[in-house]
LUMDOGU-817673 format. One record per residue (C-alpha): y, z, x; residue number from 0; residue in three letters. Coordinates in steps of 0.02 Angstrom, whole numbers, padded with zeros to 5 digits. Each point is the difference from the previous one (the first is absolute). Example, Ala and Ser with C-alpha at 12.3 -4.5 7.8 and 13.67 -1.06 7.14 Angstrom:
BEGIN
(r (-00225; 00390; 00615); 0; ALA),
(r (00172; -00033; 00069); 1; SER),
END
This chain:
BEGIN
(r (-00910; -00007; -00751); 0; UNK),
(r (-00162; 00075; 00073); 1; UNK),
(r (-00115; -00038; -00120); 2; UNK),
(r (-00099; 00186; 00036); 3; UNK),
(r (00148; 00105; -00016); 4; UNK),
(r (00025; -00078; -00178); 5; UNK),
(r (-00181; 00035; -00036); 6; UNK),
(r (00028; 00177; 00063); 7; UNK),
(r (00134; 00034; -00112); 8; UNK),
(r (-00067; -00071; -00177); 9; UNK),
(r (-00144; 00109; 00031); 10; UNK),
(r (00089; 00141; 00048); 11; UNK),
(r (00124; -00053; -00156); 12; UNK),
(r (-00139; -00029; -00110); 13; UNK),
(r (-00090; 00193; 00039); 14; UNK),
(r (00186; 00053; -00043); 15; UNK),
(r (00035; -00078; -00131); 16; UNK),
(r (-00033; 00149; -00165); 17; UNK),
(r (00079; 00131; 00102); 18; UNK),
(r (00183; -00128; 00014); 19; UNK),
(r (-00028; -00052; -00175); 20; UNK),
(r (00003; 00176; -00065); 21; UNK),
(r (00153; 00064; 00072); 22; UNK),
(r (00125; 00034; -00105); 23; UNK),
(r (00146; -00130; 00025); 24; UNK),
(r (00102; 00093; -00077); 25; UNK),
(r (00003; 00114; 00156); 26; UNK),
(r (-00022; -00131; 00122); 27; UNK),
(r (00015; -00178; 00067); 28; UNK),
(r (-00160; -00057; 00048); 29; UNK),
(r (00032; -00196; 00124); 30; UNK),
(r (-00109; -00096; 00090); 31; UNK),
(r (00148; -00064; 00133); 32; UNK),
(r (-00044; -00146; 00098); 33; UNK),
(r (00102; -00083; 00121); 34; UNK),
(r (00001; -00146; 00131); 35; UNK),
(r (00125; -00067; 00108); 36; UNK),
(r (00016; -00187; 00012); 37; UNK),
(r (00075; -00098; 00134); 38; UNK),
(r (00011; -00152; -00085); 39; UNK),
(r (00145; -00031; -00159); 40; UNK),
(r (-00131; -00040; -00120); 41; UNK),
(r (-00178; 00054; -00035); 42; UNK),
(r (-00116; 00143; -00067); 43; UNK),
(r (-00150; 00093; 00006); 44; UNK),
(r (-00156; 00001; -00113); 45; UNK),
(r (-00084; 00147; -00072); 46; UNK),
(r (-00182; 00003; -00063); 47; UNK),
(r (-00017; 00033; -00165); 48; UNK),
(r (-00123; 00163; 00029); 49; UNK),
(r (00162; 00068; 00065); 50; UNK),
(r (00085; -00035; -00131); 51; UNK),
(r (-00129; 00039; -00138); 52; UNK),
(r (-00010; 00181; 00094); 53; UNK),
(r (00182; 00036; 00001); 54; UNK),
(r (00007; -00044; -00183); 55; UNK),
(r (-00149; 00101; -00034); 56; UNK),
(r (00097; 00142; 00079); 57; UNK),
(r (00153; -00029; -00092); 58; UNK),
(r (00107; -00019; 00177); 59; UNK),
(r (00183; -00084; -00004); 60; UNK),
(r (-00013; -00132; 00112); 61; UNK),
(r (00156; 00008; 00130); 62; UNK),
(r (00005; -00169; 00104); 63; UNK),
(r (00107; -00017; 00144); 64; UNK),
(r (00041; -00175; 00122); 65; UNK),
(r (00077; 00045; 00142); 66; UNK),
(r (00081; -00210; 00044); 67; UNK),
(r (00047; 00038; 00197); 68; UNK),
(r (00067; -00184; 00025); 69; UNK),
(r (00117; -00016; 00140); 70; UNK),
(r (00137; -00168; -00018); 71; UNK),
(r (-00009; -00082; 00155); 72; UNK),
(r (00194; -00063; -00037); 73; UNK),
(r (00084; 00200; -00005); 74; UNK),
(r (00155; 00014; 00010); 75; UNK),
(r (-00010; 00159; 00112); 76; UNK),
(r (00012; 00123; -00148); 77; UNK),
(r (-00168; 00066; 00021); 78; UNK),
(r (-00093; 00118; 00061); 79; UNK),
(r (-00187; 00004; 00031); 80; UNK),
(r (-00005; -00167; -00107); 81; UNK),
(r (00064; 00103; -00165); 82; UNK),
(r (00195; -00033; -00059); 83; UNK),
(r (00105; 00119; 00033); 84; UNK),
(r (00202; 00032; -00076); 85; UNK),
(r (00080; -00044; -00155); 86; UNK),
(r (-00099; -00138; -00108); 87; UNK),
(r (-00162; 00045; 00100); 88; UNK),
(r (-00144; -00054; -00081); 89; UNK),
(r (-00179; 00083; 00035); 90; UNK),
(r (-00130; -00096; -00089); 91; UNK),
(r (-00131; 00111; -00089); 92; UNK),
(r (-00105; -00068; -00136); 93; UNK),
END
């Protein structure tokens, strides 16, 4: 991750923060969604914890999504751009 666009958004999430954490939840969903896509089976990403400490402090739901886009090199032709396709298809979101 580019270190500066973190930096950007805890700030920005940090000047934010008592305007989220008043909203009224029961009239809204307030996330912070993040997402990556991974091209590799295994792994993660790291978060500081000023981004973390700022989401808390505005009282976000914290959506995380892994994209695994992880072709197998031994397909059996039932594919289509690298993804399963048919019956018993398997898509691999984590």
């Amino acid at each position: 991750m580019d270190e500066n666009v973190i930096a950007r958004a805890v700030t920005t999430l940090q000047h934010m923060a008592p305007a989220l954490a008043s909203l009224d939840r029961t009239r809204c969903r307030v996330p912070l969604h993040i997402s990556a896509v991974r091209n590799e089976e295994q792994g993660g990403f790291e978060l500081p914890s000023e981004l973390i400490s700022a989401a808390g402090a505005a009282r976000l739901e914290l959506v995380v999504s892994i994209l695994c886009d992880v072709s197998d090199e031994g397909n059996s032709g039932d594919e289509e751009d690298g993804q399963p396709v048919g019956p018993g298809s398997e898509h691999r979101f984590i």
